[in-house]
C-alpha angles and dihedrals in degrees: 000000000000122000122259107297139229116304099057107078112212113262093215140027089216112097103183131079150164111293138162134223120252138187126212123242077256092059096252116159125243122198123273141250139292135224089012102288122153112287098187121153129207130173120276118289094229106084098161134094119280118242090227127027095213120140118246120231100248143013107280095019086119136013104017125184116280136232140186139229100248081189107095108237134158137211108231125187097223091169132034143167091059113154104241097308117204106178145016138191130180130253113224087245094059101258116114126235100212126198113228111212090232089060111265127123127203141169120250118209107192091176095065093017100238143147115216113206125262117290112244125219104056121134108257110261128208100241092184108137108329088351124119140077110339145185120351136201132173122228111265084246095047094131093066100033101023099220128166120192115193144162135245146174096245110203104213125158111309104019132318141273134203113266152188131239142170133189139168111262097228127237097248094037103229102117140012096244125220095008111198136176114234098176142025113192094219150227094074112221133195091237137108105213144087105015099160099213114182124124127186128159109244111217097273088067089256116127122238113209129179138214151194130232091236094251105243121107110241081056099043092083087063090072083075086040108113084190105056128066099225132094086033156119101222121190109207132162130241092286100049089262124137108273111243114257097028119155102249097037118140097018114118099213092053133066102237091220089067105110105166127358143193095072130144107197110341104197095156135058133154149165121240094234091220109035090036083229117159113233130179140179122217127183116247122216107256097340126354111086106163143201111219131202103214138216143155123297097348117145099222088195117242125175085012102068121359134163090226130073124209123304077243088057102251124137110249117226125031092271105012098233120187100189140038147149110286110021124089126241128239112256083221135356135184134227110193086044125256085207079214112202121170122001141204140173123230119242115168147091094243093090110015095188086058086063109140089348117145118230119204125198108233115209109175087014086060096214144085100248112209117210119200114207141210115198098301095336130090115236108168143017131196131177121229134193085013097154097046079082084217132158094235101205105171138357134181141160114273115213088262097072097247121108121245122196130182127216134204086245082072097250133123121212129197121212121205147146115275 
């Protein structure tokens, strides 16, 4: 696969970081670390039968070797009593502004342990299924015009769609003020599954979203559809327009918002903070989850080829086929499911051994899973929080340097060294 292309700038001119051998469930060998750090090995964390006993495209696709964090750290509940959060993004003064599924926002202070009420003023959502309000992000100069963008599942005649909105966080933070939708992934559809639902800025100040495909068959095919927004990462400015320079700009038979396609139900998406590369996580069908390296343009294959089978148990395609010319493989996938939800990687001096790692929120897995990687290859997994039995749904990096997730239960949580 191709690195990241043009239109995301890197973050950063440093190329190394912090990695940690693996070794493959073959036994193949991975490069080793850098700046001394532990470079352990144990044997992969996932121990059960596989869905589907189908052979990955390359050594360390799957079950790689495992490590484990030697820096003691704890996972605390510091909130509770939050109504099925979905997704959280930090205020620049450290408290955290947090999407309900039923449609409701509010502001989270840790330091003093409280709830504010919901904001007023935000747009009603259809919270049927995985429906709801969804994932959330601040303008990067949010300090001086106080804008929130965020996603949603909008009900309209017929059905519903996943959809963008922005608003002005107001001063006395009571309400998002003039709330107004910039974007509406079509073609609606009467369903209550796979809405996507992330949102970051990418470093040119245009927001990346993702979507799902809406699950259902007769919508799956829309995930190879240039013409449909689902099944897809999109890139779109401030005001829901196509971002300039997108990959499919300028043809007729394809939306130029369109920035990747293939995708089932894209939850997670982040930027490596030193190579600038795109990643994302989507959930498989039974088995399958994958981690994608993205780029521009790139068909990453669903419901073509896929590493899962149906939730029936019935093997999906005639043949079922996992690779194939053209479309591009997953980095990592998983098969028992990871069920992988919102994504960060980890950028701070707290836990060193964490450097440049991703963390992904776990729902029916029940963990934060933590990904070492090596250049654009993953060389080592580790599960964390296992026995809290939670629905991990987002996590990020607070400014802090410690790590805060959310969990279906209501609760966040903040993981730091000891």
């Amino acid at each position: 696969m191709k690195k990241h292309l043009s239109n995301v700038l890197l973050f950063a001119a440093a190329t190394a970081f912090i990695s940690c051998s693996g070794t493959t469930s073959n036994g193949d060998e991975h490069a080793g670390a850098a700046n001394g750090q532990d470079t352990t090995t144990y044997p992969p964390v996932e121990t059960n039968k596989g869905n589907a006993d189908y052979a990955p495209a390359f050594d360390g696709q799957t079950r790689i070797a495992g490590v484990k964090t030697n820096t003691p750290f704890e996972g605390t509940v510091v909130i509770e009593g939050l109504k099925s959060p979905w997704g959280i993004t930090e205020l620049p003064d450290g408290r955290f502004l947090v999407t309900e599924r039923e449609g409701t926002m509010r502001i989270v202070d840790v330091a003093s342990s409280t709830t504010g009420e919901p904001l007023a003023g935000i747009p009603e959502v259809d919270p049927q299924g995985q429906g709801g309000l969804l994932g959330i992000t601040l303008d990067p100069n949010f300090s001086t015009n106080r804008m929130v963008y965020w996603v949603f599942s909008e009900p309209v005649e017929g059905g519903n769609h996943t959809a963008v909105a922005k608003g002005k966080l107001a001063e006395d933070e009571k309400s998002i003020e003039n709330a107004t939708v910039i974007y509406q992934a079509l073609p609606t559809y009467d369903g209550k599954l796979h809405y996507g639902g992330r949102i970051i800025f990418d470093p040119d100040g245009n927001l990346f979203v993702t979507t799902g495909e809406r699950s259902d068959l007769e919508t799956r095919p829309q995930s190879q559809d240039l013409n449909s927004a689902l099944g897809k990462i999109l890139r779109i400015t401030t005001d829901g327009k196509p971002a300039a320079g997108n990959p499919f700009e300028g043809q007729s038979d394809a939306k130029p918002e369109i920035y990747s396609y293939g995708h089932r139900n894209v939850q997670g998406i982040a930027f490596h903070p030193e190579t600038g590369d795109l990643w994302n996580t989507e959930f498989g069908p039974r088995g399958g989850d994958e981690l994608n390296l993205v780029a521009a343009g790139k068909n990453y294959g669903w419901p073509i080829i896929t590493y899962g089978i149906e939730y029936s148990g019935e093997v999906i395609g005639t043949p079922p086929i996992q690779q194939q010319d053209g479309l591009e493989q997953p980095v990592y996938y998983w098969d028992p499911v990871l069920s992988p939800s919102g994504m960060t990687f980890y950028k701070g001096n707290h836990i060193p051994e964490w450097e440049n790692n991703l963390f992904i929120s776990g729902l029916s897995s029940t963990h934060i899973a933590r990904i070492v990687l090596d250049g654009q290859k993953v060389v080592g997994e580790e599960r964390l929080l296992v026995d809290k039995g939670e629905r991990f749904r987002d996590v990020i990096q607070g400014s802090d340097h410690a790590l805060y997730a959310i969990t279906d239960a209501g609760r966040l949580y903040k993981i730091d060294k000891k």
